[in-house]
C-alpha positions in Angstrom: 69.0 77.1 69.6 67.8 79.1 73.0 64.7 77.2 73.0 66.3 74.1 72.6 68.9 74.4 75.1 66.6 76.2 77.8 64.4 72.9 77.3 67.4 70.2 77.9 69.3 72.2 80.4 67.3 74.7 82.0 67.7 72.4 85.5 71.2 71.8 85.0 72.6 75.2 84.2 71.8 78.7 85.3 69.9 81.3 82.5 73.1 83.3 82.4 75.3 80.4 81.5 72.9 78.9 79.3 73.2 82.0 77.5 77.0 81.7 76.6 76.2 78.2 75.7 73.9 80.0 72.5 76.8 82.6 71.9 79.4 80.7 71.7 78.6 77.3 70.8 77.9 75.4 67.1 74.5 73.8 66.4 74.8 70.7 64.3 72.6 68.3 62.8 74.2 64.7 62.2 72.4 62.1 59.9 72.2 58.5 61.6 75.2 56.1 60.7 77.3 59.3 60.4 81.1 59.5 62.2 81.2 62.6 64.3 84.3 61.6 66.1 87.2 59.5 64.6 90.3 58.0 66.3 93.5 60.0 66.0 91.5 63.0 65.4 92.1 66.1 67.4 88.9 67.2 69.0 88.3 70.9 69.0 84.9 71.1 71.1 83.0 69.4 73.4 79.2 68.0 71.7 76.5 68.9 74.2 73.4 66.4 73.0 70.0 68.3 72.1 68.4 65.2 71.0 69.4 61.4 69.6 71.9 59.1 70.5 75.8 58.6 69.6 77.6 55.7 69.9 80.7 55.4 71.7 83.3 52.9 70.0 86.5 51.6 70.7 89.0 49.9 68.6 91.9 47.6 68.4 95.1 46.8 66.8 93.3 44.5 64.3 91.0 47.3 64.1 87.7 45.4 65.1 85.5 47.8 67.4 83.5 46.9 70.2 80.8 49.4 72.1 81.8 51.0 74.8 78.4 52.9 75.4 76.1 55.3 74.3 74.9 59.0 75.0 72.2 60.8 75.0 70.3 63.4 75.2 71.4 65.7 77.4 74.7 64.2 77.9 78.2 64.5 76.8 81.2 62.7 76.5 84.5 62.4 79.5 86.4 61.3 76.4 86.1 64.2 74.5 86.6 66.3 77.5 89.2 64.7 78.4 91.1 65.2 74.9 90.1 68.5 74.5 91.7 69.3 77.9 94.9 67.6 77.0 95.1 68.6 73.1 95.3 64.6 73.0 94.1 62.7 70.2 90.6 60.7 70.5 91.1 57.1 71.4 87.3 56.7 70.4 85.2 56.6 67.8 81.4 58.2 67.7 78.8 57.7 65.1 75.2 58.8 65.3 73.3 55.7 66.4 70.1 57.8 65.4 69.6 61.4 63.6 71.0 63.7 66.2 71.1 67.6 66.9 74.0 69.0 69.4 75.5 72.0 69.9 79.5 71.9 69.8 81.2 74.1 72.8 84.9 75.0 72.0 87.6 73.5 74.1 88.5 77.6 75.2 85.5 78.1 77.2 85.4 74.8 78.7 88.4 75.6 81.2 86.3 78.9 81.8 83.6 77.8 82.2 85.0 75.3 85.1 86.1 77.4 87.3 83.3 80.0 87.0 80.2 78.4 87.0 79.5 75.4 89.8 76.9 74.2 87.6 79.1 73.5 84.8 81.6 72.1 86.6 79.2 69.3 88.7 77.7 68.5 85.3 81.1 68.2 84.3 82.1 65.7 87.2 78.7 64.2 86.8 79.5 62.7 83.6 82.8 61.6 84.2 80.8 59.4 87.0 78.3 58.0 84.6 80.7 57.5 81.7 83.1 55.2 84.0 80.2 53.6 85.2 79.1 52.3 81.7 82.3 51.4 81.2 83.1 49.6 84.0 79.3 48.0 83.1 80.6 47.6 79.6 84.2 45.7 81.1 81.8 43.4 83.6 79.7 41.9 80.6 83.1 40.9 78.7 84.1 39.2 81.9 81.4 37.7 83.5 78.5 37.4 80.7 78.7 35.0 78.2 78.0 36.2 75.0 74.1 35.1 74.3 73.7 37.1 77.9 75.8 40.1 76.2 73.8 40.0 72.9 70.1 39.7 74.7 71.5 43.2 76.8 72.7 45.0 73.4 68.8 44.2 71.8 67.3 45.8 75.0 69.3 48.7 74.8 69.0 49.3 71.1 65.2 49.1 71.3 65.6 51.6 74.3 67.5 54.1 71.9 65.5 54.0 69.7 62.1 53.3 70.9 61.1 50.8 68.6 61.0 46.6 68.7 62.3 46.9 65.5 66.3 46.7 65.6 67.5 47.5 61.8 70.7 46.1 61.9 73.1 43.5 60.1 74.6 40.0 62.0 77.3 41.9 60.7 77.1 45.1 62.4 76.3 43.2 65.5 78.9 41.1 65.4 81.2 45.0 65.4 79.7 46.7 68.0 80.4 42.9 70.3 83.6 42.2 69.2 82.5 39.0 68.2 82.0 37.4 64.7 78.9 36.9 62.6 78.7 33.3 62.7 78.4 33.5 66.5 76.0 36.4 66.2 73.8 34.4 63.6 73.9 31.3 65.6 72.9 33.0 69.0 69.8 35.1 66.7 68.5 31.9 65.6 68.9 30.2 68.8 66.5 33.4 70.7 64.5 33.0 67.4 63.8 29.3 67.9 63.0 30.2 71.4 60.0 32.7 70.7 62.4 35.9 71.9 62.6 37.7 68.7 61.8 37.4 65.2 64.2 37.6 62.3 63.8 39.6 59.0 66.2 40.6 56.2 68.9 43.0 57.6 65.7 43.6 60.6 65.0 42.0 64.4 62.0 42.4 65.5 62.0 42.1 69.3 59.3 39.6 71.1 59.7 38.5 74.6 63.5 39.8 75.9 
């Protein structure tokens, strides 16, 4: 775990606080597709990424989700702070977008940890300032992006992730994580399809000229 944290946060956090992070927190390894956060639940720690990407969902009364945005690497999540500060339960929902390793600090220390290190507490502050602006990024494409705009973003971002031109997902799936439905999502594939932007295959998207 040392190695791993000194090479993801060495020239955030200090050696000596970077050593609490090892004695304290929980390593854990998380399979792709699984839920690491779920709404309602009470979080107990805050998930410091070592390596992957999580998902960051939100969802409504008819209990359709839509993306809010994603972390990675060496990131963490204002939500989750934010409920572990308030023993509040999560309004999210996080999934592994990709295989991913963390290490889980318990809500105790984080208060602590605040007020004692001023490295903590910018990286803290740090990601509250990122995470709002995804999400005021994620509120501006709802509003003023029509959806083909909103769908071309989503297949850069994916194939960002996860490094690949290869998206492996369903209309379906897509259709989720854009609050929209498949038959929009299928017509607006074929339409980049017939265009020479991507190429379709069964359940796969293979990315051409976005």
């Amino acid at each position: 775990m040392m190695d791993k944290l000194i090479e993801n946060f060495s020239t955030v956090f200090e050696r000596i606080l970077i050593d609490e992070i090892a004695e304290v927190g929980t390593l854990m390894t998380i399979k792709e597709g699984e839920k690491i956060i779920e709404i309602g639940q009470y979080i107990k720690g805050m998930p410091l990424l070592l390596s992957g990407a999580i998902k960051i969902l939100r969802e409504d009364e008819d209990g359709d989700e839509l993306l809010l945005y994603y972390l990675e690497r060496g990131e963490t999540c204002s939500m989750t702070m934010a409920c572990c500060l308030g023993a509040t339960q999560s309004e999210i929902r996080a999934i592994a977008e990709t295989d991913v390793e963390l290490i889980m600090i318990p809500i105790r220390k984080m208060e602590e940890w605040t007020a004692k290190y001023k490295t903590w507490r910018n990286f803290i502050f740090d990601s509250y300032h990122n995470r709002l602006n995804e999400l005021l990024a994620t509120v501006d494409s709802i509003a003023f992006k029509n959806m083909d705009e909103r769908l071309i973003a989503f297949l850069k971002e994916k194939s960002r992730i996860a490094n690949t031109n290869y998206i492996v997902n369903t209309h379906q799936e897509i259709a989720y994580d854009l609050h929209s439905s498949r038959v929009v999502i299928s017509r607006l594939l074929k339409k980049l399809e017939h265009l020479g932007k991507i190429k379709l295959h069964r359940n796969q998207i293979e990315l051409l000229d976005l």
